[in-house]
N, C-alpha and C positions, 0 to 999 in steps of 0.2 A: 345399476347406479354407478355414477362416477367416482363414487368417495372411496368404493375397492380398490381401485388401483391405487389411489394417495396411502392407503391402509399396507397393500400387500408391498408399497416403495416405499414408505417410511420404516417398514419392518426388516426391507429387504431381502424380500422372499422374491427372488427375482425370477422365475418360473412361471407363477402362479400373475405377478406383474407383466409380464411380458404375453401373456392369453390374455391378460382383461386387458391391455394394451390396444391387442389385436382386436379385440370388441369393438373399443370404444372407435377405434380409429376407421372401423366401415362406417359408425355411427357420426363420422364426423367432428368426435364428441374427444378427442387427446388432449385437447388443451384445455377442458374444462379447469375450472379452478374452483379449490375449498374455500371455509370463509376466509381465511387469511390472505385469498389469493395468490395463491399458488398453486402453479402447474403442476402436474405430476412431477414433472420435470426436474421444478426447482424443488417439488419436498426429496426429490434423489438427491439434487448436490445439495441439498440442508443437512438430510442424512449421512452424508459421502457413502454412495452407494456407484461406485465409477461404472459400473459395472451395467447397471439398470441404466443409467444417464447413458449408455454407448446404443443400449437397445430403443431407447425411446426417441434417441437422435435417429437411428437406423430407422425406426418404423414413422418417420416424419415429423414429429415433436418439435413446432416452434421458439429456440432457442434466445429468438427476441423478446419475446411475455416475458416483461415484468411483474414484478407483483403490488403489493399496495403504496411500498418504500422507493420505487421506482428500480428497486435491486433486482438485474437480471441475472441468469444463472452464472456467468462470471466474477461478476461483483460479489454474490454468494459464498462463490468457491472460493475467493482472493480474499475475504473476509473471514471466512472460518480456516482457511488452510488446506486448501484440499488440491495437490498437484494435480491426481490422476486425472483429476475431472477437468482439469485445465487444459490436460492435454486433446481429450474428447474433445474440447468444444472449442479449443481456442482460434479454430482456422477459419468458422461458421460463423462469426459473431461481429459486430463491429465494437473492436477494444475501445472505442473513444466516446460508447454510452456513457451518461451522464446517469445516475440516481437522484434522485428528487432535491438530495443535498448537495448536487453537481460535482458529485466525484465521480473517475473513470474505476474502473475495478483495477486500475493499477495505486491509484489513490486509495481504494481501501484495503489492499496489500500492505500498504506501508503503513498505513495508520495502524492497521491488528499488528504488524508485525512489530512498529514500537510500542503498543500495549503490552505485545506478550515480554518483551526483552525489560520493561520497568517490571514485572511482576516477579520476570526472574530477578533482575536487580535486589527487588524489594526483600525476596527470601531469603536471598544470598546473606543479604545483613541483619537477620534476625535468624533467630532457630528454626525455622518452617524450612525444611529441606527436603519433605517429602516429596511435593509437588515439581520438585527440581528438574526430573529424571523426563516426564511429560511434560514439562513447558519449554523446556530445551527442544524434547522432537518438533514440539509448536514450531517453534521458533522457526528451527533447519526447512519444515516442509511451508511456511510463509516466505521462508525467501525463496523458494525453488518456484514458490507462485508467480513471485517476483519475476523470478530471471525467463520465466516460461512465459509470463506476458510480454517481457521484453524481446525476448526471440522470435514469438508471433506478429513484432510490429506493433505494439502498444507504445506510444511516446511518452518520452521521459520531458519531453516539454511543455507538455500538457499542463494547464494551472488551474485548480478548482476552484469555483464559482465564487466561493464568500470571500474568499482573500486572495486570491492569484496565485495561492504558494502553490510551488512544485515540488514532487518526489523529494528534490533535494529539500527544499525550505521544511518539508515536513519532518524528515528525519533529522535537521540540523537540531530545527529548536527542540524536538524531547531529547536531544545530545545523546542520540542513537548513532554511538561510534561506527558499528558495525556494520550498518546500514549506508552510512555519509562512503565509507572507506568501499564496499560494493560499487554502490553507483560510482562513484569518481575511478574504481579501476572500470568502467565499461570505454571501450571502443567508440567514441564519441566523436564526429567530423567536427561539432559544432562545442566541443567539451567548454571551452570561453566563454562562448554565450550561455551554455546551461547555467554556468557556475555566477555570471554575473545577472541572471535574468531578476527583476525586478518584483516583491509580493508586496504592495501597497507601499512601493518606494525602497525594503530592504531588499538590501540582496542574504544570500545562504551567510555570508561575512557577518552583516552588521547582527543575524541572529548570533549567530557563533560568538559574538565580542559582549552580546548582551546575556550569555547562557553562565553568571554569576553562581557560584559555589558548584560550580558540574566537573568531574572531576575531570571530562574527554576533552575541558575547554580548550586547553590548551592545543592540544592531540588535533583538533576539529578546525583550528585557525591553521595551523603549520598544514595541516592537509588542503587545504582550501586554496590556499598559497601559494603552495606546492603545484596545483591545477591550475594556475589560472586566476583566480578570486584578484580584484581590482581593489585595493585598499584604500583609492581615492575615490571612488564612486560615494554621492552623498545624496542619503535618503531627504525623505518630505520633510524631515525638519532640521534638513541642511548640516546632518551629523554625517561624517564618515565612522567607519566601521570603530578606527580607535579609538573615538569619542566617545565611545560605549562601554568601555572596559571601566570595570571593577576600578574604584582605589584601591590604592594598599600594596602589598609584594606582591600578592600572584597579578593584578592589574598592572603593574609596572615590569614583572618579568615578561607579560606576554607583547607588554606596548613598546619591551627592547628589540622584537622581532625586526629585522633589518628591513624587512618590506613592509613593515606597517608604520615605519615612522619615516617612511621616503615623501610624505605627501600630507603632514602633519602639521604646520602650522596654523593656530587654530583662527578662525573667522569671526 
């Protein structure tokens, strides 16, 4: 039966995986999938089991089978965090699959990786410090995800389906400093155009001017700036980026920025 192998790769007993492997794979039979659909394949990098996911690529494992979410084994692994496995496969694979919710597995990199960074935010300011110590590693081994799809040629211009935001537009608005300040140090020929590229008319800016009580806001505009970001570009409903800021002092300290008030008068 095929559901051995899912059994002995979900447990990681990779020995015992890698003969029923060899079974199934006279039998034609490797890429079966359970009910959840999934391949052997993908309950390895579910498991992160790097190790099994190198022998079931070795012994021919189709690397493109998705499963019922459209998530194929990269999206998997850029989701949960799992470098090793990125490394295995990331050469075999077309980085610019889309899952069902038309994200590339470098889109769902960035989306866990600002999940995991509000949760550690979250503990940080309440007493829950336990959790601290493993969402931190979280953290380090999603963006190595990160930098690994981007090294294998995953595009940072790529824009998902529901709204066109990119990489950037995604980590701007969770006001995922850490993330904004990665991508904009990358080696970028077209760094301008990433930074002014358009998500249903914002750019990375007008989120950043509209990310009200965050405390990176400011941090996120002076960076943006810094790159490139176009302060006069005006979304769909004919706002520029400064139009967006907060009243009040910190609304007024960020709208005294020398480049955001070059192209200000209002319409």
């Amino acid at each position: 039966t095929t559901v051995i192998l899912h059994i002995y790769t979900a447990k990681g007993l990779r020995e015992y995986a890698f003969a029923a492997a060899e079974k199934l794979r006279e039998l034609g039979k490797l890429d079966s999938k359970e009910h959840k659909g999934k391949t052997a394949l993908l309950v390895a990098v579910t498991a992160s089991q790097p190790d099994i996911v190198q022998d079931l690529l070795s012994l021919g494992a189709d690397i493109s089978i998705c499963d019922v979410n459209g998530q194929t084994a990269l999206h998997l692994a850029a989701t949960y965090g799992f470098p090793r496995v990125i490394l295995f496969a990331g050469l075999r694979v077309d980085l610019e699959a889309r899952n069902f919710e038309g994200l590339t597995p470098l889109h769902c990199a960035v989306i866990s990786h600002c999940a995991t960074m509000k949760a550690i935010n979250a503990s940080s300011s309440s007493s829950t410090w336990l959790a601290d110590g493993s969402l931190q590693t979280q953290a380090e081994d999603k963006l190595m995800c990160l930098q690994l799809l981007i090294n294998a040629g995953a595009s940072v211009l790529s824009q998902e389906i529901k709204s066109n935001k990119t990489v950037l537009h995604l980590a701007v608005k969770e006001g995922n400093i850490h993330l904004v300040r990665f991508l904009l140090s990358l080696q970028l020929s077209n760094m301008q155009a990433f930074i002014n590229m358009k998500a249903h008319g914002h750019t990375a800016l007008h989120m950043a001017a509209g990310l009200h009580g965050s405390p990176f806001q400011e941090e996120l505009i002076r960076l943006l700036l810094s790159r490139g970001a176009d302060p006069s570009i005006r979304n769909l409903e004919n706002d520029q980026p400064a139009h967006l800021l907060q009243s009040g002092d910190t609304g007024e300290k960020v709208r005294g920025f020398s480049l955001l008030t070059t192209s200000l008068p209002d319409v």
